[in-house]
N, C-alpha and C positions, 0 to 999 in steps of 0.2 A: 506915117511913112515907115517904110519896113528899113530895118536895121541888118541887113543883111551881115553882118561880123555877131550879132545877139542869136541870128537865124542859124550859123553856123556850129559856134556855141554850143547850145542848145541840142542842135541835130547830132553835132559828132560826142555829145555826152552822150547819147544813145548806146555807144559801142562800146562801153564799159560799163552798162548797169547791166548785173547778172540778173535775173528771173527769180525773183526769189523764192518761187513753188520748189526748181529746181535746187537752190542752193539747199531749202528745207529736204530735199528729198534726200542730198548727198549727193548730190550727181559734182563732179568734179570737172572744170572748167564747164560751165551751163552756158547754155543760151545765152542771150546779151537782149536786151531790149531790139535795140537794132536788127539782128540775126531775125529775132522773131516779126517784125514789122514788116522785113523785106518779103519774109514767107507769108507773109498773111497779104502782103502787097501782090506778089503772083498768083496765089490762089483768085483772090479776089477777082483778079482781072481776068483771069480765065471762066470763073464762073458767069461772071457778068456777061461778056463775051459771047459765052456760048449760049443766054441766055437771051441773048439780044440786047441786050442793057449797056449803059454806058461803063466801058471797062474804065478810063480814063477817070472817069467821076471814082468809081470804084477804088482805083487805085489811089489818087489822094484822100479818100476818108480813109483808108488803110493805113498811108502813110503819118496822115495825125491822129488814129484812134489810141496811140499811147506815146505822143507827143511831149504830151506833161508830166511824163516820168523823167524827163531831163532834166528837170526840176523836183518834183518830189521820189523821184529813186520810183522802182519797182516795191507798189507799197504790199504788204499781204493781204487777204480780202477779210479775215479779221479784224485787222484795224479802220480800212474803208467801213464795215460795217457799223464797228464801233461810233465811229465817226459818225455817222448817218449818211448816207449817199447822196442827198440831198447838197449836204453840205461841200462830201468829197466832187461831186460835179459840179459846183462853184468855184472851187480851187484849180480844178483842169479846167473849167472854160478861160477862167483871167490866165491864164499860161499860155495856154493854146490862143487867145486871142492877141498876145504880144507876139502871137507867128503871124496875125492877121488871117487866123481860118476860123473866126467863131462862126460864124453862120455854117460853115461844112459841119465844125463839132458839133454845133445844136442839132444838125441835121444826121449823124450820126448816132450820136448817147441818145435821139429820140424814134431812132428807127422812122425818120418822115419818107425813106426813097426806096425804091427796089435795090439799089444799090447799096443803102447803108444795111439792109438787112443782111445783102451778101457780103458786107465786110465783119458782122458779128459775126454769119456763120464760119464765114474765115478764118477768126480770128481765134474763135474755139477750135473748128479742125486744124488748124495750124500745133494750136498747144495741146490737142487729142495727139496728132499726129509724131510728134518731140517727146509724147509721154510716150508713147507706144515703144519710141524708139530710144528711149532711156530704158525702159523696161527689159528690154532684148539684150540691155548691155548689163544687166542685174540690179538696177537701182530698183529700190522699191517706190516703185510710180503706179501701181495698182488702182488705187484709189483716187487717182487722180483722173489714170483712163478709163475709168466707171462712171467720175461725176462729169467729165467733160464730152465721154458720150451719151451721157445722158441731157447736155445743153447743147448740144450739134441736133440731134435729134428734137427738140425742144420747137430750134430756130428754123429748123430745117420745115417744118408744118407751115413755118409764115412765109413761106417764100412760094407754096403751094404750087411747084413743078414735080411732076411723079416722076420724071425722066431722071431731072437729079438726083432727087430722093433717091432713089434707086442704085446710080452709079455712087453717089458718098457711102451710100451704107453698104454696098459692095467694100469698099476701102473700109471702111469701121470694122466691119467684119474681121477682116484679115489685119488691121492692125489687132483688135480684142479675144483673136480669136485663140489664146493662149490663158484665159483668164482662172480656169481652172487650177494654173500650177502651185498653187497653196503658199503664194507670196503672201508674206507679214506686212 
């Protein structure tokens, strides 16, 4: 049975875990777990949307695909790696599953739906997007919007619509299109 005071919880610890990309970068008061979900929540739904897909589905694997940082914090991908991811997606399924959405997260972290691919791609153009616009404000986020358009573009091949394609990498463009400035 859902514990809705555990679901609440949970969700509004959301609103005070900072990004920790961000905190590594310097960026001073950063993104929140939360800030980044809801942005990754509208993209989603709009790409879905426009793609003919179910927005709706869209938008809750977005809303739990970082769920389980309300519990384990915004971990760095160093230590997930360390870890083994094998491992670390064992640890977010039992979390995310005391929300009662394991079957969504399986169905997410496994890329099984049109929909959950458009929440990975979201989910990176979301934090492309935040690095873009940290960078614009002097934080050295360089390398951040280098690897992260290099996994938008990645994901962006599995989703195999040239029309998207096309209009995200219009946006990539002009967020990356400063990359020359000989940021450290």
């Amino acid at each position: 049975m859902l514990n809705l005071w555990r679901l609440l919880k949970l969700v509004d610890s959301l609103s005070g875990i900072p990004r920790i990309g961000w905190v590594n970068a310097g960026v001073k008061n950063p993104e929140t777990v939360a800030e980044h979900t809801l942005l990754v929540s509208y993209i989603a739904a709009s790409l879905a949307k426009s793609m003919g897909f179910d927005a709706g589905k869209a938008s809750l694997l977005a809303l739990i695909h970082d769920a389980a940082e309300s519990v384990t914090g915004n971990v760095a991908r160093v230590v997930r790696d360390r870890m083994g991811l094998s491992q670390w997606r064992m640890i977010e399924a039992s979390i995310v599953g005391e929300l009662g959405f394991s079957n969504e997260f399986d169905e997410y972290v496994n890329l099984k739906s049109p929909e959950a691919i458009i929440v990975a791609v979201s989910d990176k153009l979301a934090t492309l997007i935040r690095a873009c616009q940290y960078r614009e404000l002097g934080y050295g986020t360089l390398t951040l919007v280098e690897n992260y358009l290099n996994e938008v573009k990645g994901l962006l091949s599995k989703l195999n619509n040239s029309e998207l394609s096309e209009l995200i990498n219009d946006a990539l463009i002009k967020c990356s299109g400063n990359q020359g400035s000989g940021e450290a």
